[in-house]
C-alpha positions as CSV (number, residue, x, y, z in Angstrom):
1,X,5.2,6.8,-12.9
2,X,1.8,8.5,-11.5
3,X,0.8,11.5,-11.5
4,X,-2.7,12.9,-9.4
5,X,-1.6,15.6,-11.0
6,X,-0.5,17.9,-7.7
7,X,0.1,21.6,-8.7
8,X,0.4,24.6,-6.9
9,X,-2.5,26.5,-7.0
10,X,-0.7,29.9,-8.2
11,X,0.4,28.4,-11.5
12,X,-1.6,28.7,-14.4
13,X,-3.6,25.9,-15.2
14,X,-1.9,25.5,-18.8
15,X,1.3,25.7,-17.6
16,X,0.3,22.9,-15.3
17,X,-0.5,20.8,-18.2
18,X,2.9,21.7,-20.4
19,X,5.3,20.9,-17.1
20,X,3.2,17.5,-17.0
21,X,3.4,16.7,-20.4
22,X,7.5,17.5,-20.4
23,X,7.2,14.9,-17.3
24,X,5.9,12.0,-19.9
25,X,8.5,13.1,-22.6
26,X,11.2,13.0,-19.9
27,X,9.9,9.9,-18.5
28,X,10.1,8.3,-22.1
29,X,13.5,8.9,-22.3
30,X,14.9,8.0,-18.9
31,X,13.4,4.6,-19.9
32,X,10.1,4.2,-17.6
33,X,7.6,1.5,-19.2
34,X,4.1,3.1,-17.9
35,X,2.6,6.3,-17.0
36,X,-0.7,6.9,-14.8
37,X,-2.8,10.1,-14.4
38,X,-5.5,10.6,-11.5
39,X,-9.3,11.8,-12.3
40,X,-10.2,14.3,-10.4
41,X,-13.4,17.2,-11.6
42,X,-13.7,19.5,-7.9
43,X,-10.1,19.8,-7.0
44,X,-7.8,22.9,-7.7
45,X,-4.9,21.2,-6.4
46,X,-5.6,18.2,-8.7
47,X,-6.2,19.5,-12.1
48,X,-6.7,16.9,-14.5
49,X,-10.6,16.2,-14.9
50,X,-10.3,13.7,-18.0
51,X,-6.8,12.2,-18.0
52,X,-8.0,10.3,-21.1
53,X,-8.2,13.8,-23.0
54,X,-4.8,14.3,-21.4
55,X,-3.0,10.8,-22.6
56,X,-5.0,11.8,-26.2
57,X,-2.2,14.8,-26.4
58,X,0.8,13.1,-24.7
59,X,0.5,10.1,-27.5
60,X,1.5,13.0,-29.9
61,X,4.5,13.7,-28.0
62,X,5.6,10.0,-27.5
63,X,6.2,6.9,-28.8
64,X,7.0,3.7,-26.9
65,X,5.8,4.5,-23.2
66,X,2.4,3.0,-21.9
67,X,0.1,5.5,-20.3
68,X,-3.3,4.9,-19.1
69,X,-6.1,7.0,-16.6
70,X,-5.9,5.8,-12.8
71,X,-8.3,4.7,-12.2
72,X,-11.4,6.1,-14.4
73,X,-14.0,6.7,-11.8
74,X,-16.8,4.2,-12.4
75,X,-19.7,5.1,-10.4
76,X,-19.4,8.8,-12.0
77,X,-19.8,7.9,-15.7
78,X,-22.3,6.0,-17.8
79,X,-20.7,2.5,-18.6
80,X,-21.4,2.7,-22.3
81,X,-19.6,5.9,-22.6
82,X,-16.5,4.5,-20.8
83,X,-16.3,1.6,-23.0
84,X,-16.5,3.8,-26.1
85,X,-14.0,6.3,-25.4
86,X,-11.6,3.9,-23.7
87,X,-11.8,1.6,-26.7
88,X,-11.1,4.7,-29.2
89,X,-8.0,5.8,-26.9
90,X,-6.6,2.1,-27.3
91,X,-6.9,2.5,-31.0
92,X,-5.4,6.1,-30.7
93,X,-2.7,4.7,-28.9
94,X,-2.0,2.1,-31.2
95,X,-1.9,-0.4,-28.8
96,X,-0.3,1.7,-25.8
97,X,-3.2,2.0,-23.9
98,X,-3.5,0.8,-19.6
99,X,-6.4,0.8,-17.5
100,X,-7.4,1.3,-14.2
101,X,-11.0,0.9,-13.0
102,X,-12.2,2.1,-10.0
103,X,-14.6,4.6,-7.8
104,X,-14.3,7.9,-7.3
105,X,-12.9,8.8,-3.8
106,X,-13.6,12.7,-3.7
107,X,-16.6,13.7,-1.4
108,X,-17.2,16.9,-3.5
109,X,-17.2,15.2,-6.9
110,X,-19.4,12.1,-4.9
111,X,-21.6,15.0,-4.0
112,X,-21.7,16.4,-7.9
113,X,-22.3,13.7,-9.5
114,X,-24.8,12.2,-7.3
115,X,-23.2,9.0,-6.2
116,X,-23.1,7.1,-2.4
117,X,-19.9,6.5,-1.5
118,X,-21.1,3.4,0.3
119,X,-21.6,2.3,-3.8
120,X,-18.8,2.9,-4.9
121,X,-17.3,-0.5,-5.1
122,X,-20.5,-2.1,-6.2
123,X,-21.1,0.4,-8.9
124,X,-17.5,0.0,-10.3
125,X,-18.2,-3.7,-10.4
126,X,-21.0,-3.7,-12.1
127,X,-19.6,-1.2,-14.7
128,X,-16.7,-3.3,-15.3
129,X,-19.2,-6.4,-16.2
130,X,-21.2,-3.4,-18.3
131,X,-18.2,-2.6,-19.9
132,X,-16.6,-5.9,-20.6
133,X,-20.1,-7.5,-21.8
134,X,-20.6,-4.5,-24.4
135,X,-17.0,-5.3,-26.0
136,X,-17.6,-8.6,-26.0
137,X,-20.9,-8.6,-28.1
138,X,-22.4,-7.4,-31.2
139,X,-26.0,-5.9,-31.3
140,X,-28.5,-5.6,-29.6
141,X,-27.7,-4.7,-26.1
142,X,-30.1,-5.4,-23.3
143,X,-28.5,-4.8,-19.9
144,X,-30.7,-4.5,-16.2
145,X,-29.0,-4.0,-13.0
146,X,-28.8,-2.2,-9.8
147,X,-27.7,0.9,-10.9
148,X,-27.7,1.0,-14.7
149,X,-30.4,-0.6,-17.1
150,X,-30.2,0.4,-21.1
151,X,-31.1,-1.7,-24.2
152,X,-29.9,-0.5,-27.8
153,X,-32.1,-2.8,-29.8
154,X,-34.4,-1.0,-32.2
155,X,-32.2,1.9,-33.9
156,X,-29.6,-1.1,-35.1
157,X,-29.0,-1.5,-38.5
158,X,-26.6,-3.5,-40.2
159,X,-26.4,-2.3,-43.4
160,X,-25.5,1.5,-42.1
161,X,-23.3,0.3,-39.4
162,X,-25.6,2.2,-36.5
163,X,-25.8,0.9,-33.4
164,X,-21.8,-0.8,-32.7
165,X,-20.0,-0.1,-29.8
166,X,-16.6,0.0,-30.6
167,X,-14.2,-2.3,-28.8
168,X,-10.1,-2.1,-27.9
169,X,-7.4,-2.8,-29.9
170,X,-6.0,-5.3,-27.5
171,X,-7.7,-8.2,-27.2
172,X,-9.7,-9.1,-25.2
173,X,-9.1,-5.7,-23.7
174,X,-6.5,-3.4,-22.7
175,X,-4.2,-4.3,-19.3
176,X,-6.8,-3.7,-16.6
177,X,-5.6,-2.7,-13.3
178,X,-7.8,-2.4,-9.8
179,X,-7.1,0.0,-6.8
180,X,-6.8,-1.2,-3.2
181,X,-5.4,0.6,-0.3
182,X,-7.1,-1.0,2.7
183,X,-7.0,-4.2,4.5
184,X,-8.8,-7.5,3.2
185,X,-9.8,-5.3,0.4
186,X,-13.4,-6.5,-1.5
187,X,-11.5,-4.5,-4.4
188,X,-8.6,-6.8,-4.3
189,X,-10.6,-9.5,-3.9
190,X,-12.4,-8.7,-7.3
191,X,-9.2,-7.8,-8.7
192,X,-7.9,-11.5,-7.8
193,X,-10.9,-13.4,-8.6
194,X,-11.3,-12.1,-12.1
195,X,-7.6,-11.8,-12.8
196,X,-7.3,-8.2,-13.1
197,X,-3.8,-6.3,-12.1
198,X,-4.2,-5.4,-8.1
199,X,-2.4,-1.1,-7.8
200,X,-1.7,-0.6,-4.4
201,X,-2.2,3.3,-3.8
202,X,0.8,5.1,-2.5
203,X,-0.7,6.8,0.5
204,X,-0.7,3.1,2.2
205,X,1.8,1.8,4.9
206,X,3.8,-1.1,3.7
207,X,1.9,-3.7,5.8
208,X,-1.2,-2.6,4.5
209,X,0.7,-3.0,0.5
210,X,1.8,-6.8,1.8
211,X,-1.9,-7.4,3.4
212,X,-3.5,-6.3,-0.5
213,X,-1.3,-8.4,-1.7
214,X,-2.2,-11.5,0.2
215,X,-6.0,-10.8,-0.2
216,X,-5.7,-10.3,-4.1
217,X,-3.8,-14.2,-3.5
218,X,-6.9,-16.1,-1.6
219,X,-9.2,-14.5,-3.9
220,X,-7.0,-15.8,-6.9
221,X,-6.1,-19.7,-5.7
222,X,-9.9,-19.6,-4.5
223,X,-11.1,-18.6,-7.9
224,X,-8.5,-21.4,-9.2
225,X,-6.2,-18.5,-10.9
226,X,-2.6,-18.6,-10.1
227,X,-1.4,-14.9,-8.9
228,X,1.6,-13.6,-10.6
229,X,3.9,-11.3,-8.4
230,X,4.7,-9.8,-11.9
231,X,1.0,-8.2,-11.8
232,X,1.3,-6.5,-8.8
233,X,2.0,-2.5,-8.9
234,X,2.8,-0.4,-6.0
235,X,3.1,3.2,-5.9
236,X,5.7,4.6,-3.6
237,X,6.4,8.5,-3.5
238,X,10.5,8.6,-3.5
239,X,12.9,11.9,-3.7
240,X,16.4,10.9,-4.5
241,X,18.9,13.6,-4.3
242,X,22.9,13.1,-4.0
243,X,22.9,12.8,-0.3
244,X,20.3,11.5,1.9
245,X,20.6,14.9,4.3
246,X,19.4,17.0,0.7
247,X,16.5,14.5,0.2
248,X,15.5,14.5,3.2
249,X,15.2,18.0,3.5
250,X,14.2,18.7,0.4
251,X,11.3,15.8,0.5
252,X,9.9,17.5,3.9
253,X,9.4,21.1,2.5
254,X,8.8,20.6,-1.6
255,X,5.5,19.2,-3.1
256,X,6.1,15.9,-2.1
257,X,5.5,16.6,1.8
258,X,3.2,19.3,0.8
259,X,0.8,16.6,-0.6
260,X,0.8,14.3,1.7
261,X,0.1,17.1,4.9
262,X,-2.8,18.5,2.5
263,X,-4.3,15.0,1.9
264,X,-4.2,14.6,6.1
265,X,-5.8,18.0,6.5
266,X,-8.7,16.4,3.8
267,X,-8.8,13.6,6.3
268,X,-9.4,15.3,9.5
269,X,-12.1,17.1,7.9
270,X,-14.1,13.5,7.1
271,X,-12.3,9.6,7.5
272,X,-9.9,11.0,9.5
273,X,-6.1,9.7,9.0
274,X,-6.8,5.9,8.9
275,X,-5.8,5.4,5.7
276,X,-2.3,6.8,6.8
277,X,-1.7,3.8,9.7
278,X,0.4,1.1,10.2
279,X,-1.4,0.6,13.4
280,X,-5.7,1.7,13.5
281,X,-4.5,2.3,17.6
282,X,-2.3,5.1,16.2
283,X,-3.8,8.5,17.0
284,X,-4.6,11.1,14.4
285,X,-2.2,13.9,15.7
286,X,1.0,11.0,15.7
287,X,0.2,10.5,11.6
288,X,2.1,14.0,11.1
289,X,5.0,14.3,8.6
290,X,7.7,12.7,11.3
291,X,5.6,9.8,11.0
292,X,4.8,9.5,7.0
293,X,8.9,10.2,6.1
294,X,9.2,6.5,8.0
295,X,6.4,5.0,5.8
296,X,4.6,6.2,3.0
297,X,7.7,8.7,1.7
298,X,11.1,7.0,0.8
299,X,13.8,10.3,1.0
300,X,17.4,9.4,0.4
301,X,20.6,8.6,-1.6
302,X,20.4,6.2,-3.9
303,X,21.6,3.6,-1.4
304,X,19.0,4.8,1.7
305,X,16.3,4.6,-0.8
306,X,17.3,1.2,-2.2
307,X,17.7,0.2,1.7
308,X,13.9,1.4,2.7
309,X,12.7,-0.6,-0.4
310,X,14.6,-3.6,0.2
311,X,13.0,-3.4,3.5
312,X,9.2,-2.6,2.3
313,X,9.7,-5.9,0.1
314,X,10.3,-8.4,3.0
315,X,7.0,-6.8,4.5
316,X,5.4,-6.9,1.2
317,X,6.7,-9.7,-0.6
318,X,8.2,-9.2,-4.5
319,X,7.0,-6.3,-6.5
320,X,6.2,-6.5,-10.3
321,X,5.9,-3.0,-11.3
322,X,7.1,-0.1,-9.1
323,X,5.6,3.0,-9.8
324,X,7.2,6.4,-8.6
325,X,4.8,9.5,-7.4
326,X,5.8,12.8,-8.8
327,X,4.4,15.9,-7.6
328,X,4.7,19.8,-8.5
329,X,7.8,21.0,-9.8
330,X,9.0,23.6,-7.3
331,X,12.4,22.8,-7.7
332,X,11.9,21.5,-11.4
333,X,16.4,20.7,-11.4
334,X,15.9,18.7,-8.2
335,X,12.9,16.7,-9.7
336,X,14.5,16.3,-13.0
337,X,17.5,14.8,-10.7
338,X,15.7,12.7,-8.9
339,X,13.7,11.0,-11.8
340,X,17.4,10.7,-13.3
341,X,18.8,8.9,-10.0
342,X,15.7,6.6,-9.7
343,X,15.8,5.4,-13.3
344,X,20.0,5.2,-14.0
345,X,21.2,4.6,-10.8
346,X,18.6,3.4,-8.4
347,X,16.3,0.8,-10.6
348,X,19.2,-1.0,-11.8
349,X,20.7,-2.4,-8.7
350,X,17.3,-2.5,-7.2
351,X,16.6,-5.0,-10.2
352,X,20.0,-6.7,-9.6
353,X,19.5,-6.9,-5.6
354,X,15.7,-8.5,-6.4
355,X,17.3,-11.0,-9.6
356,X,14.7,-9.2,-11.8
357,X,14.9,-9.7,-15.4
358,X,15.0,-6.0,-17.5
């Protein structure tokens, strides 16, 4: 499951946090494996700045499920800090840690922090190396690149213990997941040379999914890796209810359809609704929400919605992790029962119909 977080802006922000938290719990118990939280430091809509301080109070509530930050926006933190703190979580966690790397996408946090977008994918790259390179070594560190240089070299001393950056508790490091939502995608083309888990972002049409896909496989074979199917995650924003009329409805009005008309009004006022198309020709004022209940939102019963994905895997090929949206409880009975439907009803004969082992 993944959460931006998406909340309505006239609840209070704790309350925000507490109906999010009961969403993990809930999760835990309905039997989902993972749990992902967005980073997100300008947005009112999209509350949770640090989702690492967030997973640091939802271990507390949990036990077995994996949670991790997605992704933690490189280009707007010091490496050395993100390799501390990610590598104290995985301790925290005991071992229930997941990562997801990547840059940050919003233009008024790019504008806060400082960063080029236009960076952003070199700048994540060069973090991850940052990263990797200070959990792999002991003191000193001497690092000079484009766009961080440090050294941490005379303040070590042995016999005190200063100057060690910790490192995970998984080994080498924890799972480590990359973004891509756009065609031959240089991120899944990292993601597949260096064998890292390709995430294929939810706001993506499914031939866009299948084309990440077999971009992430060149860059593996041509690296000499083998891709696994089992790595690959896509996140799909699904409503079940008990009849496909209801979900359909209630998808179109509730905070799911709410989202995705607010992210397209955040398009037309930069990008434009690209990201949103099966087809680039498609004109901005056809990518409305007739259009995205076709594609990006699966509404139905449980056998509509197992239909549509049976339908988005032909285009996209086998999926290893499928990872369900959730948005603002407005009609928290509705959510609850369609988290219930996915997980006891839908997930099962989606696993039969695909010969999945569970």
């Amino acid at each position: 499951m993944f959460i931006m977080p998406f909340h309505d802006l006239s609840k209070p922000m704790a309350q925000c946090y507490d109906e999010d938290l009961e969403l993990i719990v809930r999760a835990e118990e309905l039997g989902f494996g993972e749990f992902w939280i967005g980073e997100h430091h300008t947005m009112k809509y999209e509350n949770i700045v640090m989702p690492e301080i967030f997973i640091g109070r939802a271990l507390g509530e949990t036990s077995t499920i994996r949670l991790g930050p997605a992704p933690v926006c490189l280009n707007q933190h010091h490496p050395a800090h993100v390799a501390g703190r990610i590598a104290f979580l995985d301790h925290l966690s005991k071992g229930r840690l997941n990562i997801c790397f990547g840059p940050g996408s919003v233009t008024a946090d790019q504008e806060l922090f400082g960063v080029d977008p236009k960076q952003g994918g070199a700048m994540t790259q060069e973090a991850i190396e940052i990263i990797l390179y200070l959990w792999e070594h002991d003191p000193p560190y001497e690092y000079e690149g484009k766009y961080w240089s440090f050294k941490l070299k005379d303040t070590v001393d042995e016999e005190t213990a200063i100057g060690y950056i910790h490192r995970p508790l998984q080994q080498p490091h924890p799972p480590l997941s990359i973004p891509v939502m756009s065609p031959n995608s240089s991120s899944a083309k990292f993601a597949g040379a260096r064998g890292y888990q390709p995430f294929a972002h939810c706001l993506i049409p499914g031939n866009v999914v299948a084309d990440c896909w077999q971009t992430y496989e060149a860059a593996a074979l041509e690296a000499g890796r083998q891709p696994q199917h089992s790595d690959f995650k896509v996140a799909r924003s699904i409503f079940l209810a008990d009849t496909t009329k209801e979900a359909v409805e209630k998808a179109r009005a509730n905070s799911l359809g709410q989202n995705y008309e607010y992210i397209g009004r955040l398009f037309d006022k930069g990008l434009g609704r690209r990201i949103y198309k099966r087809d680039l020709n498609m004109p901005d004022s056809e990518c409305n929400l007739d259009y995205l209940m076709t594609e990006q939102i699966i509404a139905g019963d449980v056998d509509e919605v197992l239909r549509r994905l049976m339908v988005l895997m032909e285009e996209t090929g086998p999926i290893g992790t499928l990872v369900l949206m959730s948005y603002d409880w407005d009609d928290k009975a509705a959510w609850l029962r369609s988290m219930e439907l996915f997980a006891k009803e839908l997930m099962p004969r989606l696993n039969k119909a695909v010969g999945a082992a569970v």
